[in-house]
KEKOL-145872 format. One record per residue (C-alpha): x, y, z negated; residue number from 1. Coordinates in steps of 0.05 Angstrom, whole numbers, plus 32768, in hexadecimal, padded with zeros to 4 digits. Layout:
N
<r <X Y Z> NUM>
...
//
This chain:
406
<r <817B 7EFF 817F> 1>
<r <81BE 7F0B 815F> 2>
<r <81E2 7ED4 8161> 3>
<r <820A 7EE2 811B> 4>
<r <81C8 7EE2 80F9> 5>
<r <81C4 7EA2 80C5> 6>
<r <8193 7E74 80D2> 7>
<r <8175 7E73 808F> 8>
<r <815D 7EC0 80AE> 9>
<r <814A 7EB3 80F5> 10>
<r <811D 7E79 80E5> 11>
<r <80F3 7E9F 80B1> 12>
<r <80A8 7EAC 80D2> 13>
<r <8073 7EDB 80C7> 14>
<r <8045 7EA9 80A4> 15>
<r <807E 7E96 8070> 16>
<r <8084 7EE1 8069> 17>
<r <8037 7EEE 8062> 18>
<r <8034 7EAE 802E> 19>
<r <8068 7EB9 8001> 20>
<r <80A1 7EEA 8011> 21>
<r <80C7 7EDE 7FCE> 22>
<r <80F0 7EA9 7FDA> 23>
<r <810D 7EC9 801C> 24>
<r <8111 7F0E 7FF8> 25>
<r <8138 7EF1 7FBB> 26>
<r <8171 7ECC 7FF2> 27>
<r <8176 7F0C 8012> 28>
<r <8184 7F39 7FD4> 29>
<r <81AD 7F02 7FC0> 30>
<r <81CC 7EFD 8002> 31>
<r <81C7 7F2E 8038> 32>
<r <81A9 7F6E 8019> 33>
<r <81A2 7F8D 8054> 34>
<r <819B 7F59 8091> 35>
<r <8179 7F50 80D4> 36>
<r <8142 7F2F 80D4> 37>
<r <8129 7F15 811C> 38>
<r <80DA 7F01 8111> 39>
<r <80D1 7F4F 80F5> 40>
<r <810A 7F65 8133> 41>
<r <8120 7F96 80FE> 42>
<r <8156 7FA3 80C5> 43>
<r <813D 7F87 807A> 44>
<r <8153 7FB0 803D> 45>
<r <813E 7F82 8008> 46>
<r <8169 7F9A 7FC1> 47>
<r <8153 7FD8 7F9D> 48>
<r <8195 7FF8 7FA8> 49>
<r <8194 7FF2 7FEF> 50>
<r <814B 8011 7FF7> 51>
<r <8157 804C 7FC9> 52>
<r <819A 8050 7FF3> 53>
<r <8174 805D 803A> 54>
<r <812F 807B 8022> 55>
<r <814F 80B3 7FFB> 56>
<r <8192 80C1 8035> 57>
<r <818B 810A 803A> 58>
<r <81C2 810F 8067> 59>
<r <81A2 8104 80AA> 60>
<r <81BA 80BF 80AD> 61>
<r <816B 80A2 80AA> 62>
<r <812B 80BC 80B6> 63>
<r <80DD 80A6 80B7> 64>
<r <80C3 806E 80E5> 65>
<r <8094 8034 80E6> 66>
<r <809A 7FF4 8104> 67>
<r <8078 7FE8 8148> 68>
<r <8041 7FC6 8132> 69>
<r <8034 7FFF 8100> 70>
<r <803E 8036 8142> 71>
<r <8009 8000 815F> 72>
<r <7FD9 8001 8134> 73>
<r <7FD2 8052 811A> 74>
<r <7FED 807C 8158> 75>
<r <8018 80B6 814F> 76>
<r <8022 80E8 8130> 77>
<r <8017 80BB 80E8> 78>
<r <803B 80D9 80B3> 79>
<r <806A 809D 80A4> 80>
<r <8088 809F 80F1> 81>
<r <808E 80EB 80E9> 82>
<r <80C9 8119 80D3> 83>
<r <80E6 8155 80CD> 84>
<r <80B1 8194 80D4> 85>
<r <807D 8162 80FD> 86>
<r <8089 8137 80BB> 87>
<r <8087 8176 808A> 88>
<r <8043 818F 80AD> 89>
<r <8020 814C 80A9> 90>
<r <8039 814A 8058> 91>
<r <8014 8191 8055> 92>
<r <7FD0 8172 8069> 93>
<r <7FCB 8139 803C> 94>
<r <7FF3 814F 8004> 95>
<r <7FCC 8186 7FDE> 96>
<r <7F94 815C 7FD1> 97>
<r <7FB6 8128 7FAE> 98>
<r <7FEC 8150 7F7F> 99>
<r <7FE3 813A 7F39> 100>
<r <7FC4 8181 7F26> 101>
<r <7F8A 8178 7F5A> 102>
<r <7F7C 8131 7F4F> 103>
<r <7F78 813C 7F03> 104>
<r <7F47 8168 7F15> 105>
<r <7F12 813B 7F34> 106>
<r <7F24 80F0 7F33> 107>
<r <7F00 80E4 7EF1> 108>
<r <7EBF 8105 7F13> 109>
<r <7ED1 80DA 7F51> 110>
<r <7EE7 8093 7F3B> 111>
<r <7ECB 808C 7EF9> 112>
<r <7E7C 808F 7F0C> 113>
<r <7E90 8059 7F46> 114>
<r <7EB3 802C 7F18> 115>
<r <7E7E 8025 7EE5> 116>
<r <7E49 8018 7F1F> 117>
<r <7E73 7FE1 7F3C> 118>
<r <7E81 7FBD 7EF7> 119>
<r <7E37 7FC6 7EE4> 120>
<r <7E21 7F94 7F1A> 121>
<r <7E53 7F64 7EFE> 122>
<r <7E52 7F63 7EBA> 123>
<r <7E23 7F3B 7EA4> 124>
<r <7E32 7F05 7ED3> 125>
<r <7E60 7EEA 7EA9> 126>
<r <7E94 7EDC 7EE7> 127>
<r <7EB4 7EFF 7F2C> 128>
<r <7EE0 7F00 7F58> 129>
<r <7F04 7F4D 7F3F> 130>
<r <7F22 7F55 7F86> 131>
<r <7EDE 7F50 7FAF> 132>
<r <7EB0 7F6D 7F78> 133>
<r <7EDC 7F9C 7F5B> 134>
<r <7F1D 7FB3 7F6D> 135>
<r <7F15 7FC1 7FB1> 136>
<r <7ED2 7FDB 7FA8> 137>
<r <7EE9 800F 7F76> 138>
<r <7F22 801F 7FA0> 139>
<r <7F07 8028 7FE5> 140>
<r <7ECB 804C 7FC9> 141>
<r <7EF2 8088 7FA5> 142>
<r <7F21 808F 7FE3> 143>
<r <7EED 8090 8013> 144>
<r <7EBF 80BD 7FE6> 145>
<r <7EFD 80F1 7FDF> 146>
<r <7F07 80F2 802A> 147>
<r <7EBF 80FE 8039> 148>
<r <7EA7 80B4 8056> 149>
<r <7E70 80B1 801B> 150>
<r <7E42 809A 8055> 151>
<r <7E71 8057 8063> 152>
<r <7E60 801E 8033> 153>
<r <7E97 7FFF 8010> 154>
<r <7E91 7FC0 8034> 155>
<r <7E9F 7FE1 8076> 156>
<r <7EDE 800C 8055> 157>
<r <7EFB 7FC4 803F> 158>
<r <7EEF 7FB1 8087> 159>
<r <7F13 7FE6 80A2> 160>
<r <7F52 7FDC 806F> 161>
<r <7F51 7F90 8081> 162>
<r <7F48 7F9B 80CC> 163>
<r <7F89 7FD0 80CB> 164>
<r <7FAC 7FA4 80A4> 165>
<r <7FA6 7F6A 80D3> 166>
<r <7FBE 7F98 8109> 167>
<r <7FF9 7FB8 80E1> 168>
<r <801D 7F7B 80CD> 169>
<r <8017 7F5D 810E> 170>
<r <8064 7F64 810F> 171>
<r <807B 7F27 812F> 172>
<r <80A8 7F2F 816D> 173>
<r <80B6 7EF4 81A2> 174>
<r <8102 7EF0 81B6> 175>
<r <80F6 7F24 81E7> 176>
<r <80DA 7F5A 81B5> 177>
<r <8096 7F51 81CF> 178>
<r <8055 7F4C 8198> 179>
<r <8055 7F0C 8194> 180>
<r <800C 7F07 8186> 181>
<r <7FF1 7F42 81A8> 182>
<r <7FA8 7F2E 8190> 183>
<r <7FB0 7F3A 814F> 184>
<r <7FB2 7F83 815C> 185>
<r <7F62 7F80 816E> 186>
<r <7F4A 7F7D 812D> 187>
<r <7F69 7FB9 811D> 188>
<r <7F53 7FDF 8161> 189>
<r <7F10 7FC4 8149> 190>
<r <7F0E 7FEF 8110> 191>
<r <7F30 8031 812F> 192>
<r <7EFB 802C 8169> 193>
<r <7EC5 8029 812C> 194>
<r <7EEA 8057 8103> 195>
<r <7EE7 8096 8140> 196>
<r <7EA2 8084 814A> 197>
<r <7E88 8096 80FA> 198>
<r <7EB3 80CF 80ED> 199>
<r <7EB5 80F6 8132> 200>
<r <7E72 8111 8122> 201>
<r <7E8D 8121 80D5> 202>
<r <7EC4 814B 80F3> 203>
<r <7E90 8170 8118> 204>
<r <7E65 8181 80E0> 205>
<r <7EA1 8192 80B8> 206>
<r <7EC3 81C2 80F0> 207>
<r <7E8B 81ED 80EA> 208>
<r <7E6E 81D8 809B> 209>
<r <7EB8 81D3 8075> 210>
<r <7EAD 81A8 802D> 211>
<r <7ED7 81A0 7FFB> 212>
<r <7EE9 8150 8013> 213>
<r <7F29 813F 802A> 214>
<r <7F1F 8136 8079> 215>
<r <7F03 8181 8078> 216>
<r <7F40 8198 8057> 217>
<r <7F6E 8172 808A> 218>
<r <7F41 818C 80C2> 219>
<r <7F4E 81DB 80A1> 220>
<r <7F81 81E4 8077> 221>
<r <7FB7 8202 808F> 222>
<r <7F97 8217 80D4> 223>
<r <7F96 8263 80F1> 224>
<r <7F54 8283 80E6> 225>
<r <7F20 8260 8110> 226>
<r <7F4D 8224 8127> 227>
<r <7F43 81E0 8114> 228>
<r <7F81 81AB 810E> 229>
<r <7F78 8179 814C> 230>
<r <7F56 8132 8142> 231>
<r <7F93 8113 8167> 232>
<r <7FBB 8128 8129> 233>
<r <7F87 8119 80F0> 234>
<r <7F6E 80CC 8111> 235>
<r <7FB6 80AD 8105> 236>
<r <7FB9 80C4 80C2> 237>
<r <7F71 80AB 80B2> 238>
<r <7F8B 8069 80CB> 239>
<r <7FBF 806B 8098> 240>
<r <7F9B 8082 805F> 241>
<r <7F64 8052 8073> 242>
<r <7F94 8015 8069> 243>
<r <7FCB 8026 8037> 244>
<r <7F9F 8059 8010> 245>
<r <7F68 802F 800C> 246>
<r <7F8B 7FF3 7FF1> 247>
<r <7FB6 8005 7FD2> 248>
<r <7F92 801B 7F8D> 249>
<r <7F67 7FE0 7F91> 250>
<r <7F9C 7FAB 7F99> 251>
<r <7FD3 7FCB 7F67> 252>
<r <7F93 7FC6 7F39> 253>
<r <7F89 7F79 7F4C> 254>
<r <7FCB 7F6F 7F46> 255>
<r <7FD0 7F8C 7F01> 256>
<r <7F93 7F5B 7EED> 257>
<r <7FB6 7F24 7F02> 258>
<r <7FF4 7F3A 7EDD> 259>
<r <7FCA 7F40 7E9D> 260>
<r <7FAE 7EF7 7EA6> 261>
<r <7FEC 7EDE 7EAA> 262>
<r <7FFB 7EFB 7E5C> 263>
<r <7FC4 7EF8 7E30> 264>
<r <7FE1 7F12 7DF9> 265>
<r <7FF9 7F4F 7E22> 266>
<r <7FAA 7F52 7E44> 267>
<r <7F8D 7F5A 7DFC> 268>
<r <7FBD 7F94 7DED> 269>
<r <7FA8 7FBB 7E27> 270>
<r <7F66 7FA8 7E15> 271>
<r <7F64 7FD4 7DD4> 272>
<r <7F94 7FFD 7DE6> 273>
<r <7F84 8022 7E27> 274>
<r <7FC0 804E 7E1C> 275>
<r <7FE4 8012 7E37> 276>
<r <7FC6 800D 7E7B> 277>
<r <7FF2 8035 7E98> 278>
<r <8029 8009 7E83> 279>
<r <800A 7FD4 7E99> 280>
<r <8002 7FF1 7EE0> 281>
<r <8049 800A 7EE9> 282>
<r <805F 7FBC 7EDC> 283>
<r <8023 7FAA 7F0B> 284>
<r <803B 7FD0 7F4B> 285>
<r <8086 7FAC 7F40> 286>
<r <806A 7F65 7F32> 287>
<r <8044 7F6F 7F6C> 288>
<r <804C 7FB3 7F98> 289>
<r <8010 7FC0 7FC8> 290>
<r <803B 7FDE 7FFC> 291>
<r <806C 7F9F 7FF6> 292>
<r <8094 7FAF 8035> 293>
<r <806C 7FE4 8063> 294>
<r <809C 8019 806E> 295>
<r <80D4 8022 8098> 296>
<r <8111 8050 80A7> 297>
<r <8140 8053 80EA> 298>
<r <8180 805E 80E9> 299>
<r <8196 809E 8115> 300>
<r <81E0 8091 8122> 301>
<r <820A 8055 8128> 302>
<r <8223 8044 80E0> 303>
<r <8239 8006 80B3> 304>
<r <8215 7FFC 8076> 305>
<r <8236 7FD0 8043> 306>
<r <8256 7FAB 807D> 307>
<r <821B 7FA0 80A8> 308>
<r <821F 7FCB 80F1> 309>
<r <81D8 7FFD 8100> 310>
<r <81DA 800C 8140> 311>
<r <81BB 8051 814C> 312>
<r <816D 804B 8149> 313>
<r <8169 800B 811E> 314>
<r <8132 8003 80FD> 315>
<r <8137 7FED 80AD> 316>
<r <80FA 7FDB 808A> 317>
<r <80FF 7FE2 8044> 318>
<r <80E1 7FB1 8015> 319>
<r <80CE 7FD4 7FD9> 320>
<r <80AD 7F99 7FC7> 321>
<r <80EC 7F70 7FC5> 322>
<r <8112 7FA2 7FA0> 323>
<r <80EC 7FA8 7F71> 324>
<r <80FD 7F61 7F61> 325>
<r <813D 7F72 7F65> 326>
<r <815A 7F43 7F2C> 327>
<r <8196 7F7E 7F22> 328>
<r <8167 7FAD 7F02> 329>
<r <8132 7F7B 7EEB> 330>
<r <812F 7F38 7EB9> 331>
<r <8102 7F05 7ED3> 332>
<r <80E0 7F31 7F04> 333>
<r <80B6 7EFF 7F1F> 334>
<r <8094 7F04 7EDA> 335>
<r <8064 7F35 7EC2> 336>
<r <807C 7F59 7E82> 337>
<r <8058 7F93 7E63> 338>
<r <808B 7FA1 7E36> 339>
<r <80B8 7F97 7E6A> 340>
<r <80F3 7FCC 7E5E> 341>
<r <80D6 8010 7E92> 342>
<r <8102 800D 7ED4> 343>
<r <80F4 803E 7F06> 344>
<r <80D6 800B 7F3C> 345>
<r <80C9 8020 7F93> 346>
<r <807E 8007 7F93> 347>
<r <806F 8049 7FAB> 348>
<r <80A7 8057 7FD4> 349>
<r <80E1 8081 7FCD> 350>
<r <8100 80C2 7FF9> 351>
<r <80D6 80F9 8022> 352>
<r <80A9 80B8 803C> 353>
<r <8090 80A8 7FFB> 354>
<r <804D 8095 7FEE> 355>
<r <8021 80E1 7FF2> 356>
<r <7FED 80BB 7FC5> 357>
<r <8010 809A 7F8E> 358>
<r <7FF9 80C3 7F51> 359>
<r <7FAD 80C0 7F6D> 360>
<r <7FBB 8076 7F70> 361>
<r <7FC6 806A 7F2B> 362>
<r <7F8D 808E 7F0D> 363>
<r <7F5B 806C 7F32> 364>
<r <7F76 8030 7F1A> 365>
<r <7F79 8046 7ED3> 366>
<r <7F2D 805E 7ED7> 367>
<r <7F2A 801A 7EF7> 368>
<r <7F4B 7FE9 7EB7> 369>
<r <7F26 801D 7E88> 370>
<r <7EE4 8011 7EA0> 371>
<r <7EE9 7FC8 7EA9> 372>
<r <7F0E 7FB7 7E6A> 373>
<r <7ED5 7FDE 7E42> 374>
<r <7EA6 7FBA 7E63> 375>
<r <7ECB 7F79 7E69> 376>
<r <7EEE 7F74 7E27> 377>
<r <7EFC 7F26 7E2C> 378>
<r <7F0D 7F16 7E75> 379>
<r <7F38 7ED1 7E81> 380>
<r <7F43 7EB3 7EC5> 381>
<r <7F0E 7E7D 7EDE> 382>
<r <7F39 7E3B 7EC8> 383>
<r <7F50 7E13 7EFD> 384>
<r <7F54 7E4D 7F30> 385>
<r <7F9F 7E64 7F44> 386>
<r <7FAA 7EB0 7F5A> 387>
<r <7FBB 7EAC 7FA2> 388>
<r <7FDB 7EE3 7FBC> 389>
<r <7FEA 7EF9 800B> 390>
<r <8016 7F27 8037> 391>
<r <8053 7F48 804A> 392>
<r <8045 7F85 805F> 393>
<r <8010 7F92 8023> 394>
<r <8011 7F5B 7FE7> 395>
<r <7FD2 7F4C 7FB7> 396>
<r <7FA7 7F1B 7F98> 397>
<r <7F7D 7F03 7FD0> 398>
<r <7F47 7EE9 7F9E> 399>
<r <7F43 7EF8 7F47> 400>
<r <7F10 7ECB 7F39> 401>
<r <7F02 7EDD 7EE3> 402>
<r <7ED4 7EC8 7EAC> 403>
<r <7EB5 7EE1 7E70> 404>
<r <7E85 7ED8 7E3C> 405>
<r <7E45 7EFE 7E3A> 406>
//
């Protein structure tokens, strides 16, 4: 442990982290913008200027890397530890599907049908919890329907998500640099172990019977005549679709719920005027980014940043979540504000590493608000029941338990 680190830093733990990261977050903007922080054994870039600084370096100084818990839990090569061609040829296989041209092309047909199915069996309850009934349902659904896993149930997709999740922000390092709870990388084996099991036999059928659903196309595009691209390359970029992809829709559209709840007034616009959603799901993903602090970069020469020493191979994770609460650029950014004045905000990322799904993302959550709002045209949250929220790595409600007349 360095020994010039404050204390205020080295006594910060996971579970504070996990909790509520905020109040750490805002001291180190405040404070130490870029700092070492020992329970993560990594470099913190907390302030939007310092994030955009390192994500976008095109000058060699930085490249692609996840933490070793990240490494742990999806093997290599994963397309956020990759760079350079191996980085450029991963981007190939998972990119075309999900340029805004292509996905305009079929995520109405895709998400639309499954969000009115899952609000149907809800609606005339006249309460639920949006997160379990809703929002992750809708979002793990239309992932795992475009990558051709119609045959998993949703239940078993969230299980997945939750299990790799477990094992990715296992982070925490003893003073040695060892996991400091290596059993919490189990879960997370759990679900890779399951994961091989149902889709080897899909990649069979699709070597030899290409469709038109995403794994085929990862599994052929690309490829010489007659060749097929190696499992070992597809299975750790399953793993990272099937956490951050699969999430990440479902909790920015939690999260932009919640955000609602918090301003009536601001709910009922949106309400009858779905123009607005997409407002309302730009402030969403800063109040609250998914991917709060997931990503990484590593420094590849000795160099001083704003007066703080990088030895060659540090690793910096950047906390898009913190910057964008970065009070510089935003007023009260703890509080959600649709009219907020538009900032460009890091919720998905920033540089080559940026999020490959972002735009595909936000339409499933728009289809998502539309359909529910339609349906739902007078949702309040269930009095006496706070929004709890959890994690570090990836922030959301944990629970939206809402009302509603019938």
């Amino acid at each position: 442990m360095s020994t010039t680190t404050p204390n205020w830093i080295a006594e910060i733990t996971m579970e504070e982290l996990e909790a509520n990261p905020h109040p750490f977050y805002a001291r180190l903007r405040a404070e130490a913008p870029l700092a070492y922080v020992p329970a993560l054994d990594c470099y913190v870039a907390s302030t939007k200027e310092m994030c955009r600084r390192i994500a976008n370096a095109d000058d060699g100084d930085f490249e692609g890397v996840i933490t070793p818990a990240g490494r742990r839990t999806f093997g290599e090569p994963a397309v956020l530890d990759a760079n350079g061609e191996q980085h450029d040829q991963l981007r190939a296989m998972v990119d075309p599907g999900l340029q805004p041209s292509e996905v305009d092309r079929y995520v109405d047909d895709l998400a639309r049908p499954i969000a009115r199915r899952y609000v149907e069996q809800f609606e005339n309850d006249g309460r639920a919890d949006l997160v379990a009934q809703y929002c992750e349902p809708v979002s793990v659904r239309s992932l795992g329907d475009l990558m051709g896993l119609q045959s998993v149930s949703s239940d078993k997709l969230r299980e997945w998500f939750r299990k790799l999740n477990v094992s990715f922000t296992n982070a925490g390092v003893d003073e040695s640099g060892h996991f400091s709870n290596p059993e919490g990388f189990v879960p997370g084996d759990e679900a890779k172990t399951e994961i091989r099991e149902v889709l080897d036999p899909l990649l069979d059928k699709w070597t030899v019977e290409p469709d038109d659903s995403a794994l085929s196309h990862w599994l052929h595009d690309g490829m010489p005549e007659g060749q097929v691209r190696d499992r070992e390359t597809i299975y750790p970029n399953v793993f990272v679709f099937l956490l951050g992809a699969m999430q990440e829709p479902g909790h920015a559209m939690a999260s932009t719920i919640a955000g609602l709840l918090t301003r009536p007034d601001q709910l009922e616009r949106v309400i009858d005027d779905p123009s607005l959603i997409r407002r309302a799901i730009t402030e969403a993903v800063r109040w609250t980014s998914p991917i709060w602090s997931a990503t990484a970069r590593r420094s590849t020469k000795d160099m001083t940043l704003d007066g703080v020493d990088l030895p060659a191979g540090s690793v910096v994770m950047m906390s898009y979540g913190s910057a964008n609460h970065d009070e510089n650029d935003y007023d009260d950014p703890s509080r959600y504000d649709l009219d907020r004045t538009p900032v460009p905000n890091l919720a998905f990322g920033a540089g080559k590493h940026a999020c490959a799904g972002t735009y595909f993302a936000t339409e499933v959550v728009r289809i998502g608000l539309e359909e529910l709002f339609e349906a739902i045209p007078n949702l309040n949250r269930e009095a006496d029941h706070e929004t709890d929220y959890w994690g570090w790595g990836f922030r959301s409600p944990v629970e939206l338990r809402t009302t509603w007349e019938v």
